[in-house]
PARO-414585 format. One record per atom (N, C-alpha, C, O): x, y, z. Coordinates in steps of 0.1 Angstrom, whole numbers, plus 5000, padded with zeros to 4 digits. Layout:
<rs>
XYZ;...
</rs>
This chain:
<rs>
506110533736;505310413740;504910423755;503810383758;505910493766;505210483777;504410593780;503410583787;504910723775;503810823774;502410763769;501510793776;502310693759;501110643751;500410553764;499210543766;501210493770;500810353779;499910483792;498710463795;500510583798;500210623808;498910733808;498310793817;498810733794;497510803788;496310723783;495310763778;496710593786;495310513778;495010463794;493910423797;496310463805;495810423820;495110513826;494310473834;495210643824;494310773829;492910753824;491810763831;493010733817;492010793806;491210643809;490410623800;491110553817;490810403819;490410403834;489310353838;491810503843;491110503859;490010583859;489010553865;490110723852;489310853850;487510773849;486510793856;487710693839;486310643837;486010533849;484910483851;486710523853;486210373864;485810443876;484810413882;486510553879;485810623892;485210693889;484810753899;484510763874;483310813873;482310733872;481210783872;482710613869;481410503870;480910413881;479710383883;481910383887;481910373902;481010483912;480110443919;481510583912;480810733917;479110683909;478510583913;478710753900;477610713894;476810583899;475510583899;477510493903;476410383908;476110433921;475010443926;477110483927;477110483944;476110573944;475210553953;475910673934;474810783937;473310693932;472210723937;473510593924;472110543923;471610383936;470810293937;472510433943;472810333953;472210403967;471610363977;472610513963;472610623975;470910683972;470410763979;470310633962;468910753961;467910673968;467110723976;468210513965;467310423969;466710473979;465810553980;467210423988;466410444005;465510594007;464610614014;466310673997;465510804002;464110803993;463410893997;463710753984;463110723976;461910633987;460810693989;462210533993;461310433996;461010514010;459910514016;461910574012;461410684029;460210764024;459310804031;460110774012;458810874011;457910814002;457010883997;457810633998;456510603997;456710444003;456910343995;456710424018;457110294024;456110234016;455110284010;456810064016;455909974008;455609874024;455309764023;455809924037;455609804047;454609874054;454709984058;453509794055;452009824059;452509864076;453609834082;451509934081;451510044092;450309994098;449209964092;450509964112;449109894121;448110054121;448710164117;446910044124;446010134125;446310224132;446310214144;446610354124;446510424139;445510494147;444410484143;445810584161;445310634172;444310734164;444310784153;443210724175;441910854168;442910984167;442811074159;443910974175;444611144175;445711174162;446011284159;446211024155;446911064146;446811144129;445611164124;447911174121;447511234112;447511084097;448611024095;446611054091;446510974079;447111064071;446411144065;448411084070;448511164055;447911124040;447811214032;447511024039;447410954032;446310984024;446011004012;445510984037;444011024031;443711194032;443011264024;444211214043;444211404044;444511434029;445311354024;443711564020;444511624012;445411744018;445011794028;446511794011;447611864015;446811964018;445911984009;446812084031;446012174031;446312264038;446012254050;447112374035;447312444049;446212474062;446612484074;444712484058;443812504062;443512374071;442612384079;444212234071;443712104078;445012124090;446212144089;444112094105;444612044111;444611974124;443611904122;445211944137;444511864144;444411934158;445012024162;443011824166;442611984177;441811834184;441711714179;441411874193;440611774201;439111784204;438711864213;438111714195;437311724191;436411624205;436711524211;435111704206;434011674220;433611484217;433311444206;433711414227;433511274222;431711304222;431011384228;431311194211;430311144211;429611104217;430111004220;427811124226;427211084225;427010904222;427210854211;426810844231;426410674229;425410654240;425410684252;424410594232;423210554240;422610394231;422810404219;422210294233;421210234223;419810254227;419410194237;419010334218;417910344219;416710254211;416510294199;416110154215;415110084207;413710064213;413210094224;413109974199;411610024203;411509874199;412509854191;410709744201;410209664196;408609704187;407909794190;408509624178;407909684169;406909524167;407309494156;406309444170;405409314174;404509334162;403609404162;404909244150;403909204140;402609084146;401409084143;403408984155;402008914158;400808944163;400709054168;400008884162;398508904165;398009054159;396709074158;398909174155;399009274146;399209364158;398709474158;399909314168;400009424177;400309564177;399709654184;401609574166;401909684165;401809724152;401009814148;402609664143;402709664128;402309474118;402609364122;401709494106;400609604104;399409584119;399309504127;398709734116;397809704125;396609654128;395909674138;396409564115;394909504106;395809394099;397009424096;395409264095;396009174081;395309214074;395409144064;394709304073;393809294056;394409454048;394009474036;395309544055;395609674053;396009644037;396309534032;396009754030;396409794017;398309744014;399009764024;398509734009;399909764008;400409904009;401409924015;399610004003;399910134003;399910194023;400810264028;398910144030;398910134040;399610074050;399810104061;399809974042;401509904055;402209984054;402610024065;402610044045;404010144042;404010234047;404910274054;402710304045;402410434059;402310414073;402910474082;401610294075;402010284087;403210284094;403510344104;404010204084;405410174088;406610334086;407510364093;406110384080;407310524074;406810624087;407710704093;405310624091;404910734104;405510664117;405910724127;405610494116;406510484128;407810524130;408210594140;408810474117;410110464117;410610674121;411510714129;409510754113;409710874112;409610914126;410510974131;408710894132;408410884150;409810834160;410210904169;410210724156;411610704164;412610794161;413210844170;412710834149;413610924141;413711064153;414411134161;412511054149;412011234156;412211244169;412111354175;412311134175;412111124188;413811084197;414111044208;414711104183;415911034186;416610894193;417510884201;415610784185;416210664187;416910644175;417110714166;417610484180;418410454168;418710334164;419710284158;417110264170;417310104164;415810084168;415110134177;415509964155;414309934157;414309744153;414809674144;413209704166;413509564164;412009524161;410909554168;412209444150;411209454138;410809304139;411509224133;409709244145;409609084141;408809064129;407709094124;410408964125;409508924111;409208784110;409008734099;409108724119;408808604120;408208534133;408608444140;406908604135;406108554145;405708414147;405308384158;405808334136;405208194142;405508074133;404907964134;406408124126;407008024118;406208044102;405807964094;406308194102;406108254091;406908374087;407908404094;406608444078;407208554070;406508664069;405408664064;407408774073;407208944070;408108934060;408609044059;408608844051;409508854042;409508754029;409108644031;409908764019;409908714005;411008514014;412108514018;409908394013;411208324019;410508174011;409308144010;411608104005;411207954000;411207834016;411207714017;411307924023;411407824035;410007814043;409607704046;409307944047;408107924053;407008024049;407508124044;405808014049;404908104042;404608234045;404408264057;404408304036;403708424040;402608434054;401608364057;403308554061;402408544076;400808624073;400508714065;400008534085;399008524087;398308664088;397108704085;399508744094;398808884102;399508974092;399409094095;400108954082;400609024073;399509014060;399809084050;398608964058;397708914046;396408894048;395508954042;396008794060;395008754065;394808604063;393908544068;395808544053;396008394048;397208374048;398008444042;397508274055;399008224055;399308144039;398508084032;400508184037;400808184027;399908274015;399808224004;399508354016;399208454012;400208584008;400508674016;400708583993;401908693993;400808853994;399608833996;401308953994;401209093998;400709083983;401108993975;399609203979;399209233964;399109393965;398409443973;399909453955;400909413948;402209323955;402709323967;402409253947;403509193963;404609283963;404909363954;405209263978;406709353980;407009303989;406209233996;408709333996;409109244003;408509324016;408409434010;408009344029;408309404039;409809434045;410309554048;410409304048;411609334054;412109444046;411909554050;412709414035;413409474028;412709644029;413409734034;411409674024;411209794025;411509854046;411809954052;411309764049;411909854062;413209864064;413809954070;413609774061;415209804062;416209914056;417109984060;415509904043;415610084030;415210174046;416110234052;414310174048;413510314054;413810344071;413510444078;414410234075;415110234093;416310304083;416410424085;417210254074;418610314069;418810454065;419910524065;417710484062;417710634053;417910714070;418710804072;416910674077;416710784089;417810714103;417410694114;418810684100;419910654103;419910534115;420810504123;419010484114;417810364121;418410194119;418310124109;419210164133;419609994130;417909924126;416709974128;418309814121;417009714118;417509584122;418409524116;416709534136;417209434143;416309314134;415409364127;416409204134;415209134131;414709034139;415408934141;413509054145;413309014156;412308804154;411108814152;412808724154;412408594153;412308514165;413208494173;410908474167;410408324178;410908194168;410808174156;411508134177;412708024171;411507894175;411707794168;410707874182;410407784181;408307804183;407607714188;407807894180;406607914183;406107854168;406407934159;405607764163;404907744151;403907784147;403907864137;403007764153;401807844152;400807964167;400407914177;400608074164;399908134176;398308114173;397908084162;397708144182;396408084186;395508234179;394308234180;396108334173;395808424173;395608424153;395108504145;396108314151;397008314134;395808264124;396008234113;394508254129;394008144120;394008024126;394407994137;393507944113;393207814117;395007754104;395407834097;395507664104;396707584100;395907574090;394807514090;396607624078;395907554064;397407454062;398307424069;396907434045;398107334042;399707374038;400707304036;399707524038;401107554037;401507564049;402607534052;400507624060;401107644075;402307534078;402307424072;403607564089;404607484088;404307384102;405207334108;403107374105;402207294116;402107174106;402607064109;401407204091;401207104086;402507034078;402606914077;403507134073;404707084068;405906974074;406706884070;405707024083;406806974097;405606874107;405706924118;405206834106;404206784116;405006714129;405206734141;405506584116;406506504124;407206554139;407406484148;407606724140;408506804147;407406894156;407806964165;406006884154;405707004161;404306944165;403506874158;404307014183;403506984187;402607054195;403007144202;400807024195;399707144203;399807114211;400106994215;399607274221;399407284230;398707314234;398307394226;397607304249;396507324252;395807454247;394707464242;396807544250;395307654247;395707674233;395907794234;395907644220;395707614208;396807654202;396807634190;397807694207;398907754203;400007574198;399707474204;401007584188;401507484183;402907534186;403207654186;404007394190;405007444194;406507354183;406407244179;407107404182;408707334176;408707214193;408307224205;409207144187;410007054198;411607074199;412507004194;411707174207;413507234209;414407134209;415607154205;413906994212;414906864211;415306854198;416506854194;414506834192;414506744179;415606814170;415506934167;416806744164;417506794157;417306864143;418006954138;416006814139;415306864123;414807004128;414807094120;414207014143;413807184146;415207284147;415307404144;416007204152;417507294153;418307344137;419207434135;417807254129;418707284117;417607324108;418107384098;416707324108;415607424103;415407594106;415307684098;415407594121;415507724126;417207774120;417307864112;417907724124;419407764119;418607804104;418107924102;418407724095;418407764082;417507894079;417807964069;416507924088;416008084086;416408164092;416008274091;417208134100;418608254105;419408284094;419608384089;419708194091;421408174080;420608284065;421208384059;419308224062;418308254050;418608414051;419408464042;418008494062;418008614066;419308664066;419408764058;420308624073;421108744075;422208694062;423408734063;421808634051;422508634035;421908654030;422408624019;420608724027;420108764015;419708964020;419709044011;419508994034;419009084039;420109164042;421209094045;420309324043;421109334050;421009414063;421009544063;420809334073;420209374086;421509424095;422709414092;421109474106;422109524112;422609374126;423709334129;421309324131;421209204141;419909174140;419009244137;420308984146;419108864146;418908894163;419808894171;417508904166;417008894182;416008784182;415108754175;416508714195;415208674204;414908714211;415508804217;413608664214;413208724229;412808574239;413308464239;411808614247;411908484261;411308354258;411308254265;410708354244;409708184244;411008134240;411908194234;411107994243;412007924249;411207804240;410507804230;411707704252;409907604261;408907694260;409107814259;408007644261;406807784261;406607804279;407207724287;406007864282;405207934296;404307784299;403707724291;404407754315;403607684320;402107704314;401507604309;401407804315;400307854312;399807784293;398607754290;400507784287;400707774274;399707614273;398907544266;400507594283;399707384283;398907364298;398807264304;398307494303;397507474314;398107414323;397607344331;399507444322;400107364337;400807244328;401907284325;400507124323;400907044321;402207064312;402407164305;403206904316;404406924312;404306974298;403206994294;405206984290;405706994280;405606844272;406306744275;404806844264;404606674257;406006644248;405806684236;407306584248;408006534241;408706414246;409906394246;407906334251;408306204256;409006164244;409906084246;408606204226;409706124215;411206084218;411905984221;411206224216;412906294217;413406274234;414706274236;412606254244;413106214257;413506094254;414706074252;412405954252;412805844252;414005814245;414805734249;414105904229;415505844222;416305894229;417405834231;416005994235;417706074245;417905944256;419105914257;416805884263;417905804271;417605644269;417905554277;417105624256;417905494251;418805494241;419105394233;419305624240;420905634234;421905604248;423105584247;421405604259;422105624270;422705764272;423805804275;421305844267;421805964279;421306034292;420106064292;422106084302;422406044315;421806194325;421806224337;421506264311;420806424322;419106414326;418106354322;419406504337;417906464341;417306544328;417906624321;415506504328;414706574318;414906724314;414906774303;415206774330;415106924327;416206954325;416107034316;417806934328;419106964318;419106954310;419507044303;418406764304;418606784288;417806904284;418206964274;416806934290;416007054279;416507174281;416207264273;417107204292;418307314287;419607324282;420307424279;419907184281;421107164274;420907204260;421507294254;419707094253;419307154240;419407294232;420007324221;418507374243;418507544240;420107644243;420407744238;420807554254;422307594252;422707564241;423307664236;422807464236;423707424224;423107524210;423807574201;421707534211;420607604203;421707724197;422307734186;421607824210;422107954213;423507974208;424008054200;423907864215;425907874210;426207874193;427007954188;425007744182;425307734172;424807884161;425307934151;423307924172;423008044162;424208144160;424608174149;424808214174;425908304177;426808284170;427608384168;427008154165;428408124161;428108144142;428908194133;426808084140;426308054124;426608234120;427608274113;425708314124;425708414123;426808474116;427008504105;427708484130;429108564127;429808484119;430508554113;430008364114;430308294106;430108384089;430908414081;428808404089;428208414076;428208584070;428208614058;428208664079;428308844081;428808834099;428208784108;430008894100;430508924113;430009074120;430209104132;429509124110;428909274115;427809234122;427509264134;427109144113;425509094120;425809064137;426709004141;424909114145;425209104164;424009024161;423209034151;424008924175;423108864181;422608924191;423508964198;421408944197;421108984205;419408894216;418408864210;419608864227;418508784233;417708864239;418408964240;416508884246;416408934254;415608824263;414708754258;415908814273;414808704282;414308764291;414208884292;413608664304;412908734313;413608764320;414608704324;413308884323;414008924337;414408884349;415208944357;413808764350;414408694365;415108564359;414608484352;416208574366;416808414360;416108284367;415508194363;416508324382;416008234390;415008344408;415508444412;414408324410;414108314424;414608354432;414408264441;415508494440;416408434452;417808534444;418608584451;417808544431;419308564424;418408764413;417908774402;419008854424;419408864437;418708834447;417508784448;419708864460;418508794471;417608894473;417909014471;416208844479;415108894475;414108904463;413108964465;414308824452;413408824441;412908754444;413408644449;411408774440;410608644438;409808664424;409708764417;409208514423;408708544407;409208394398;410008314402;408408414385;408908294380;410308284377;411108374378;410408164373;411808094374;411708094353;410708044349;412408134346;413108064335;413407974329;413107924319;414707974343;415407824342;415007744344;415507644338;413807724354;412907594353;411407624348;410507534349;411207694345;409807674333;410207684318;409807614309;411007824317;411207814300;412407694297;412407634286;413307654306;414507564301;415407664301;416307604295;415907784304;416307884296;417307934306;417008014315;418707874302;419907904312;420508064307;421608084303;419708164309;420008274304;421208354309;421508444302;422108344321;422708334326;423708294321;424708374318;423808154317;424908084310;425208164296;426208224293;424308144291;424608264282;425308374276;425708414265;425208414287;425708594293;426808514295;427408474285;427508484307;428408444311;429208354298;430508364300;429008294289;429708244279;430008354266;430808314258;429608434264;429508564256;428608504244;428808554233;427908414245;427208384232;426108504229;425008474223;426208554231;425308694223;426408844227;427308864235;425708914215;426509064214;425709184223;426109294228;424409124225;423709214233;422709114241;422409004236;422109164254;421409114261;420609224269;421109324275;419109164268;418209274273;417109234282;415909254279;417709174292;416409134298;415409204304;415709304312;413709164302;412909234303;412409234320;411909144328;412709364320;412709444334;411909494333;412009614328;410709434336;409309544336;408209524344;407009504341;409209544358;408509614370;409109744375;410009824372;408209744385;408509934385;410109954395;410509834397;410710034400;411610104408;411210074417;411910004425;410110094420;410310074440;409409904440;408609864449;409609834429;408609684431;409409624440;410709634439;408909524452;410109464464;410209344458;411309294461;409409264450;409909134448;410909084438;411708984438;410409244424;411309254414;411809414411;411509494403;412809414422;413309574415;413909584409;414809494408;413809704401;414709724386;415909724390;416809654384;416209804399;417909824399;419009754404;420209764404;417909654410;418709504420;418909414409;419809334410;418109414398;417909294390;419109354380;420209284381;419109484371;419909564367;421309494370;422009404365;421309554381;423109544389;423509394390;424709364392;422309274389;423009144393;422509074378;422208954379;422409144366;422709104356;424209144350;424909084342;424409264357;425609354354;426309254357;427209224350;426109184370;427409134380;427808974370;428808914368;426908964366;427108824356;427308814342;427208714335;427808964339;428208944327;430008984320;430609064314;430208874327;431608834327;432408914312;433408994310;431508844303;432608904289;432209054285;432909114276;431509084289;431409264285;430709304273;430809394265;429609154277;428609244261;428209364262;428909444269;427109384257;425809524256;424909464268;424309354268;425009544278;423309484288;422609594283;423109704284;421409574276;420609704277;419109634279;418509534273;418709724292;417309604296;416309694288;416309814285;415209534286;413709584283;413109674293;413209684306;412609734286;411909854297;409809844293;409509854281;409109824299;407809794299;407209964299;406810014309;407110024287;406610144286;405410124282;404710224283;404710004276;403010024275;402510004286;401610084288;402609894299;401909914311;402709864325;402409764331;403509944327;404009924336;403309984351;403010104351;403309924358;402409944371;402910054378;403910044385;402210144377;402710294382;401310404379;400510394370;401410444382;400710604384;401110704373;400410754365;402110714376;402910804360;403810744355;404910744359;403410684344;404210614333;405610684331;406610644337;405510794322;406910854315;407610904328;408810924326;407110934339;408610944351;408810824352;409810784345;408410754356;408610594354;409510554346;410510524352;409610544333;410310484323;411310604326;412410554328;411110764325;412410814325;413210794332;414310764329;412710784346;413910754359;414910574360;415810524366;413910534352;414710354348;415710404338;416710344338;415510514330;416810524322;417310544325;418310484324;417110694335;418410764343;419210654350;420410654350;418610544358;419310454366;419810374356;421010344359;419610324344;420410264333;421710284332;422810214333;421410424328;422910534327;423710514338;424810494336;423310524353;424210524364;424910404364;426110404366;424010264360;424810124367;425410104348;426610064346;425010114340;425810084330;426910184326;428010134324;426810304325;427910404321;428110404305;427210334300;428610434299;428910494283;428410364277;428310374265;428210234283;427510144274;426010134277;425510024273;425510184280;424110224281;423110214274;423310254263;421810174275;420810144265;419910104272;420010064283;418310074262;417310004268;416610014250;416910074240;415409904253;414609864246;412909884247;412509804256;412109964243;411209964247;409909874244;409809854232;408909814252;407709754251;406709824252;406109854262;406609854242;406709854225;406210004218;405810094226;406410024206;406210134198;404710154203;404310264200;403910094208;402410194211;402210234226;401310284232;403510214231;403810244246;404210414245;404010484255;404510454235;405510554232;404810624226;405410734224;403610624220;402510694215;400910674216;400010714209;400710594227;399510574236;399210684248;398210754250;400510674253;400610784263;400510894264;401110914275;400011014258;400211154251;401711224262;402511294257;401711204269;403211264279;404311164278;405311204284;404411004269;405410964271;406911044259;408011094264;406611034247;407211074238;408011244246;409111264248;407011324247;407511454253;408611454264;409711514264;408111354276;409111304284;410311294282;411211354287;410511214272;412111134266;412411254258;413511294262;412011314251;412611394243;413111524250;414211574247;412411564259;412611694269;413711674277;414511764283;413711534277;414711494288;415911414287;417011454285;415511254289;416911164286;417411124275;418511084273;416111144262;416111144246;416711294239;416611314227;417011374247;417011544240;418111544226;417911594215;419411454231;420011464219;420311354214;420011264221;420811324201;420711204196;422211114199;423111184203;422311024197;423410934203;423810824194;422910774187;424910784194;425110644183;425110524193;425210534205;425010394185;425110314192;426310304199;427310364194;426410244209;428010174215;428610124208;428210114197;429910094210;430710044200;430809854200;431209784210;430509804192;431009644196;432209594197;432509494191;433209644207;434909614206;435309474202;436309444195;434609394207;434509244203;434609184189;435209094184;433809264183;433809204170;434909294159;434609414155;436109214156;436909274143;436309334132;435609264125;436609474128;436309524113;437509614111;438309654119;437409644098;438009704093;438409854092;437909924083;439409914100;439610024105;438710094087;438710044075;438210194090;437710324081;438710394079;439510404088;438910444066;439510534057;439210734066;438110774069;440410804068;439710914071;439210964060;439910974050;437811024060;437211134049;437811224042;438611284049;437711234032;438211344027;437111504032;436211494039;437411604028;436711764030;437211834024;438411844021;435611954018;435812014009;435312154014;434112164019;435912254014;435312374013;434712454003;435012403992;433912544001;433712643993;433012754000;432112744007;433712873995;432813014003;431612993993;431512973981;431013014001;429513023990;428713183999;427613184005;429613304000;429213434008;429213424021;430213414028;427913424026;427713404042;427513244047;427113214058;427713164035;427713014042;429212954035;429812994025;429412884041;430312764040;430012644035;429812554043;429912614023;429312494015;430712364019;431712364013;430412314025;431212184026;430812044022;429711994026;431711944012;430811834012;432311704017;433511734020;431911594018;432411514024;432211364017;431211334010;433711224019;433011134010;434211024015;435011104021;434610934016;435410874019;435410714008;434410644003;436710704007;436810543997;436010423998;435310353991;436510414011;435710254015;434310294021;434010254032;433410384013;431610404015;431210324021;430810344032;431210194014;429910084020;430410034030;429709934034;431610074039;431609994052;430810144059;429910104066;430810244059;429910324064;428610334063;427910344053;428310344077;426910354081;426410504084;425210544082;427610614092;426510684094;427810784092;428910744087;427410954096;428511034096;428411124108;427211134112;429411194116;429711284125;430111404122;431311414120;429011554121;429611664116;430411744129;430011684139;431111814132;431911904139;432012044133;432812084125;431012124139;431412264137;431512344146;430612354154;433012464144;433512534160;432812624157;432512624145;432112734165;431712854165;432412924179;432012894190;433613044173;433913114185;434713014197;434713044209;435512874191;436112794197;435512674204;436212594210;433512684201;433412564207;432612494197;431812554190;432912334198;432812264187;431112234193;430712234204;430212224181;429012124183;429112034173;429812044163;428111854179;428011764171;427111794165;426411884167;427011654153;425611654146;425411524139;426311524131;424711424138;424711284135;424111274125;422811304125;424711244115;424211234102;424011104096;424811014099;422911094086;422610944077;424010944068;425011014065;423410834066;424810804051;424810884036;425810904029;423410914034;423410994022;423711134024;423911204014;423811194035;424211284038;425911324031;426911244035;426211424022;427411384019;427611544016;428611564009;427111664019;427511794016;426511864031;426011814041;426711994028;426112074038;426012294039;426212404045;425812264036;425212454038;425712524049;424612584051;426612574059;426512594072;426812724072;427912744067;426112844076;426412924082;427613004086;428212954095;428013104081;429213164088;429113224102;430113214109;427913304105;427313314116;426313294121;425313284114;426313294132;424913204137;424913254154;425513224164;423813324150;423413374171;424613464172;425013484184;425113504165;426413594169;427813544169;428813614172;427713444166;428813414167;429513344154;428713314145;430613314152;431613314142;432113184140;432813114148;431713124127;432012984122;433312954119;433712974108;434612884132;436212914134;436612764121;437512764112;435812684123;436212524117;435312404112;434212434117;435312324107;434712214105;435512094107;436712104105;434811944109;435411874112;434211704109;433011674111;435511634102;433811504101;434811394098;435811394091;434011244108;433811124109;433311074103;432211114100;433910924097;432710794092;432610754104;433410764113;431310684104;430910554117;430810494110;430410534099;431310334115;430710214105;429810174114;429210244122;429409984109;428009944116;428409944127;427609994135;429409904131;429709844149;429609954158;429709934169;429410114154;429910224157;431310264159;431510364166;432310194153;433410224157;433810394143;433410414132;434610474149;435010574144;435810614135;436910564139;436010644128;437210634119;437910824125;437510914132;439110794117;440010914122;439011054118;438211044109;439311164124;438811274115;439611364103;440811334101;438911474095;439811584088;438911704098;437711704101;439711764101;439211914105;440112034096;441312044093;439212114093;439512254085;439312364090;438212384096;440212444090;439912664094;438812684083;438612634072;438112794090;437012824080;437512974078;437013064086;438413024067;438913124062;438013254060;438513354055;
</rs>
């Protein structure tokens, strides 16, 4: 019996410490299990680290310090009113807008810009498909007049700035109703729609009343219209305001309505605060509607170049702030816009308005660190030789701005009127191509690193390229070493393979290497490969 007892107790511990043991080992696997696929999210990392994630396994991948990019913003204003620039007739073909439009955008392309600011809304009309205001005047030859065959414009330029790796700004007058240039106001014109809100001015031109709350939430609504149905890169203004003294022959600005209700509500600013107060509050709600609605979308203003008189010392010239209403300053200093370009278009050595004084004391006032990139006056700027002219304003650009750098040009027939201006820029401060700056300000979504593919294809290297999260990319960055030194190459978005050479000029193709850019220009990590 106790023999029997001390054999069913063995044979009882025997199994309890092999089952014991057995858990400990399924106890013991855990942690190493979760060591090699963590389930706790990892903040973004450093341009220099490795994504395993996204790298495929490669003996051939590895990491090396790759030439920083090139950043410039290069743009052209592109003026549909009065048909300044685009189209260049209202009566053109449709087949003909398109040409016009595809030899420009291909012209910036070629000439290495990388944004084009496109007005599509000269006067309280449409370069665009809109239930809010009518087909424009200088787009058809009849307001409200759709395009035959119809098609959208915006939209086809936005397709065709995107293909050739081209931002598409959209450039809108917020409160011009009608220009003097438009025809006569038929019954869709928004002169006749809106009447109650809008008012002529002497020399025939029709204006919004910036007071009036129905002009503020109307304009909002073709902002808002645009940047949700389109997909634009940024909304611009430029300096009409209040309009220009000149606009009403001198005389005030007619809105005694909206004055009188302002101060028998009991309010207490003089005339001219309230009417810059107005266009402040204007500004703050567009900046804010915007990013509200797409946060990629940037705002951008451009005003006059002189704020005030005196600021820096030594300027003289009109005032802004007291003719247009237009606290442009405040502005800047509040960060309500993502870029700001005021038009600086007098020459370098002008004493009353020099570029580089005005430059440096817009610099000095721009507290939150937007984009300064000034207008530059390339169709007639007062000088003797244009393209030294405009080039040497860039070079000075580059000195007082540094790697945020940029300018805007007045306008696309500045740039091909001139037969030496285009040659200029390109021979010179345009030679290579550049991405926009980066917008640090505005949150997105770190990018996915690319994946890369090799294939010997003989004496080239067939590589193609492609990353998960596509549609946050806008553009791509090729890297290829030859003999240990890397060159760039800025590529469109459909760009997604490539042909390259094993040798080239004598020398020896060591690696490859490639970036997504998204819209903001910000970088995503790279893959770099040995080229075997």
């Amino acid at each position: 019996m106790n023999t029997l007892k001390m054999i069913v107790l063995s044979g009882f511990f025997t199994s309890f410490v092999a089952c014991s043991t057995q858990n400990n080992a399924v106890k013991a696997s855990t942690p190493v299990k979760n060591s090699v696929k963590p389930n706790i999210p990892k903040p973004p990392l450093p341009i220099t680290s490795t994504d395993s994630s996204a790298v495929p396994p490669n003996d051939d991948t590895f990491r090396t310090n790759l030439p920083e990019i090139k950043r410039e913003f290069r743009g052209a204003w592109i003026a549909s009113v009065a048909n300044i620039n685009w189209p260049s007739r209202n009566n053109l073909s449709v087949d003909q807008q398109k040409a016009e439009a595809i030899s420009m955008l291909d012209m910036l392309k070629d000439n290495n810009f990388n944004a084009v600011i496109f007005q599509v809304r000269p006067s309280a009309d449409a370069l665009y498909t809109s239930n809010l205001e009518p087909w424009s005047y200088f787009l058809t030859g009849q307001t409200g007049a759709a395009p035959y065959p119809n098609y959208d414009p915006l939209q086809f330029w936005i397709e065709e700035s995107h293909k050739r790796g081209l931002e598409l700004h959209v450039w809108l007058n917020p409160y011009r109703a009608h220009h003097s240039n438009g025809g006569s106001p038929n019954s869709l014109s928004m002169v006749n729609k809106l009447s109650d809100i809008v008012i002529r001015l002497k020399n025939g031109m029709y204006w919004f009343d910036p007071a009036d709350p129905k002009t503020q939430g109307h304009v909002s609504n073709v902002v808002k219209d645009i940047v949700t149905r389109y997909d634009i890169d940024a909304v611009h203004f430029d300096d009409y305001f209040y309009p220009y003294a000149t606009y009403n022959k001198g005389a005030d600005f007619p809105d005694n309505k909206t004055w009188n209700a302002y101060v028998s509500s009991g309010g207490t600013l003089t005339r001219a605060d309230w009417r810059r107060d107005n266009v402040n509050k204007f500004v703050e709600r567009i900046y804010k509607e915007i990013h509200a609605e797409k946060n990629y979308v940037r705002f951008g203003i451009s005003p006059f170049g002189i704020w005030k008189p005196g600021y820096p010392e030594g300027v003289t010239g009109s005032s802004q702030y007291d003719e247009l209403y237009a606290d442009a300053k405040l502005w800047l200093n509040k960060g309500w816009v993502d870029y700001f370009s005021p038009q600086l278009y007098w020459p370098i050595e002008s004493k009353g308005q020099p570029f580089e004084g005005l430059l440096n004391w817009w610099k000095s006032e721009n507290t939150m660190n937007r984009h300064l990139w000034p207008g530059l006056n390339t169709v007639e700027i007062k000088t003797s030789d244009r393209p030294t002219e405009i080039k040497n304003q860039i070079e000075i650009s580059r000195q007082v701005l540094g790697k945020d750098a940029g300018e805007i040009h007045w306008s696309s027939a500045g740039l091909t009127k001139n037969a030496n201006m285009l040659p200029t820029l390109k021979n010179g401060p345009y030679k290579e191509k550049a991405l926009v700056p980066k917008t640090s300000w505005i949150k997105a979504i770190p990018l996915q690193t690319p994946t890369l593919f090799i294939n010997n294809n003989g004496n080239f290297a067939q590589i193609s390229w492609s990353v998960k999260n596509i549609k946050e990319v806008f553009q791509w960055v090729l890297f290829t070493q030859y003999n240990g030194i890397w060159e760039t190459e800025i590529l469109t978005l459909d760009q997604l393979s490539r042909e390259i050479p094993k040798n080239k000029e004598g020398k020896v193709l060591n690696a490859v290497a490639i970036k997504a850019i998204d819209r903001l220009g910000n970088e995503s990590d790279y893959i770099a490969k040995k080229i075997k």
